[in-house]
N, C-alpha and C positions, 0 to 999 in steps of 0.2 A: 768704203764709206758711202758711197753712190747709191750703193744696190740698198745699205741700211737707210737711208734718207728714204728712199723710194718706197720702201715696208713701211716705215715709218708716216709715208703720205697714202699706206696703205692701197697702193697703185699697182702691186708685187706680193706675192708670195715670197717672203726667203729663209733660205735654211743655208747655216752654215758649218760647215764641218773643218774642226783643225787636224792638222797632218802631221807628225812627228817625221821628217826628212832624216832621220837617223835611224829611224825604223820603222818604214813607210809600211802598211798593211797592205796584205799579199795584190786585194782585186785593185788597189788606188797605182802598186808598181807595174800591173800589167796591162792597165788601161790608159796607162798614162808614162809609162817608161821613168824615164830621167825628168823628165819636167816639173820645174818645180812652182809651187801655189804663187800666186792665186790660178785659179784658175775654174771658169764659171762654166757649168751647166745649166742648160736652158731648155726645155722640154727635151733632154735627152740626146742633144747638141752639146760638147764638149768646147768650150771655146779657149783659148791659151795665151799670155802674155796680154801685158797690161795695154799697152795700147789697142789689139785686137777686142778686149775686152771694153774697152772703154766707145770706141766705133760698132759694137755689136750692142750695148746700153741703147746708143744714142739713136741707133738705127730700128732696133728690132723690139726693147723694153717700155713698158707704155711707162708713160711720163719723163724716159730718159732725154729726147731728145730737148726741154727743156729746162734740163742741168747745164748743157753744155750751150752758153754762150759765147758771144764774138765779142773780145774785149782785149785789143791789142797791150792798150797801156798796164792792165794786168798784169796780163800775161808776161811783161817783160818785168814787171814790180818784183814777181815772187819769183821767177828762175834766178837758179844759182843760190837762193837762201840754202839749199839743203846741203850744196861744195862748200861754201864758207864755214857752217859747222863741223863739214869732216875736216877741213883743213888746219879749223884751230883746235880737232880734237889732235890733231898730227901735229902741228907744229909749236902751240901751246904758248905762242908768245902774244905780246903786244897790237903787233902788226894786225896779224888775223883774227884778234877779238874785236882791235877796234872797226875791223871791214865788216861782222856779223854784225857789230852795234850799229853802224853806219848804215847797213841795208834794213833792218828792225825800226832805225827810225825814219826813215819811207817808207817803209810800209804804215808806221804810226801818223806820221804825215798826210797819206793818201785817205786814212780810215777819217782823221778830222776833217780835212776838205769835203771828202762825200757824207759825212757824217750820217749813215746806215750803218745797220744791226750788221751786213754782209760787206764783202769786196765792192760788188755791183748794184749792190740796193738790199732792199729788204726782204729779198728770197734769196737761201742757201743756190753756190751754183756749183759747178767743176772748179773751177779755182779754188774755193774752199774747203772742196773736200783734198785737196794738195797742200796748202797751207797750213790748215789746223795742225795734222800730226806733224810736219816737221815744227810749229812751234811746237810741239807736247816732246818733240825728240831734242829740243832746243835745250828746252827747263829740264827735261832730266836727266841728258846725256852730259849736257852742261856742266849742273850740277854735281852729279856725280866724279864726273873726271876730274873738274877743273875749279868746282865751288862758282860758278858761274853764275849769274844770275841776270836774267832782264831788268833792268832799270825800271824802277815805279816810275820815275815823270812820263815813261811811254803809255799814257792813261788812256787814249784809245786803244792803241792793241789790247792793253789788257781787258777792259769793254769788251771787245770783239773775242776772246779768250772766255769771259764770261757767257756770253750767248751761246755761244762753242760748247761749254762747258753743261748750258743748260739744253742738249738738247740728244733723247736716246741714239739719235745717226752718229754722233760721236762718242758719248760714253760705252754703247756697246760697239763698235769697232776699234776702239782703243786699246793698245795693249798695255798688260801692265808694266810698271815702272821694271821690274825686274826683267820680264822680255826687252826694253829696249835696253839695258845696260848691258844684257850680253849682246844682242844684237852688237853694239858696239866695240866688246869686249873680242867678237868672232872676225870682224874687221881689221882692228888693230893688231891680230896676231897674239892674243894675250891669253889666250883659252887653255893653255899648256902651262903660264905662268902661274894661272888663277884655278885649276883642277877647284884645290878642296873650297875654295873661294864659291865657285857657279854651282857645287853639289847643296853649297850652305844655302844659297840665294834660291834654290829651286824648291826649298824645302820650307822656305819665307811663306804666308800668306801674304798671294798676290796686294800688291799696295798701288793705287793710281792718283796721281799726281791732279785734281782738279779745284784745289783751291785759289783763290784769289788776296794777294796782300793783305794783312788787315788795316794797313795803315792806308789804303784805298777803300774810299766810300765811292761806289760807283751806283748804288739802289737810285742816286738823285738822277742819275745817267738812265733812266730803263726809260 
């Protein structure tokens, strides 16, 4: 989501290519072994895993280095949101809904206090591009598995969901709603249970999850 921001501030050229890891094409298994995406090319420079990738943005990509800010309180806001979802995709009870809803609303919290479009003000940073997809893996993994849902009174997250929502760095690197439920589905150990289930869903027109409640008027919010 970096590098689409960056296109997007049109500071970058990018192109991206998806890779089927179950039938990886011949020159991507011999240039690249076992390793699997993301993984960025850069005037013909191979760079691999996500942190190298994200130190080679900041360091070498014009405009990257001012994505990534220094913002400790953040930075400890949004870790661990994305364990609490697998854990109450695992465990499915009480306990660990109410600890996702409990971290959701500090972050909800955090959004009123600073009351900006972003985490850190009103330009997109690295935090956000962390935060968005696991809320987008929240609402549909959620959903899906568990009928889950984010609570409407959390009315700035969802604000900030909105902005999210309106902006090409996130709708084109989003994936759809059916990539994250196997994603999910491959995790859980459920792929073998679900065969004729993931052959139906592959065969779905993609569907992507960016609405906003309607029983939330946020247009007075913009």
């Amino acid at each position: 989501m970096d590098l689409y921001l960056l296109a997007e501030l049109k500071t970058i050229s990018l192109k991206v290519t998806t890779v089927d890891m179950q039938k990886p094409p011949p020159d991507f298994r011999s240039n690249f072994d076992a390793n699997p995406p993301p993984i960025l090319i850069d005037n013909g420079m191979a760079v691999l895993e996500n942190e190298k990738i994200e130190r080679h943005i900041m360091k070498n990509v014009p405009g990257g280095y001012n994505l990534f800010v220094q913002d400790k309180e953040v930075a400890t806001l949004i870790e661990n949101l994305y364990s609490k979802l697998k854990l109450m995709l695992l465990k499915k009870d009480d306990v660990s809904i109410n600890s996702l809803l409990s971290h959701l609303r500090k972050i909800n919290l955090h959004l009123e206090k600073k009351n900006t479009r972003f985490l850190t003000g009103d330009t997109m940073c690295c935090f956000d591009c962390e935060l968005m997809p696991r809320l987008q893996h929240i609402r549909v993994a959620g959903k899906y598995f568990m009928d889950f849902q984010m609570p409407t009174d959390l009315r700035y997250l969802w604000r900030y969901m909105l902005h999210m929502y309106q902006l090409d760095a996130f709708t084109q690197s989003c994936p759809a709603d059916q990539d994250i439920v196997n994603h999910y589905k491959q995790q859980q150990n459920l792929m073998l249970q679900n065969v004729k289930m993931k052959k139906h869903e592959e065969l779905e027109t993609p569907t992507f999850t960016t609405s906003i409640p309607v029983e939330l008027d946020l247009q007075q919010d913009e």
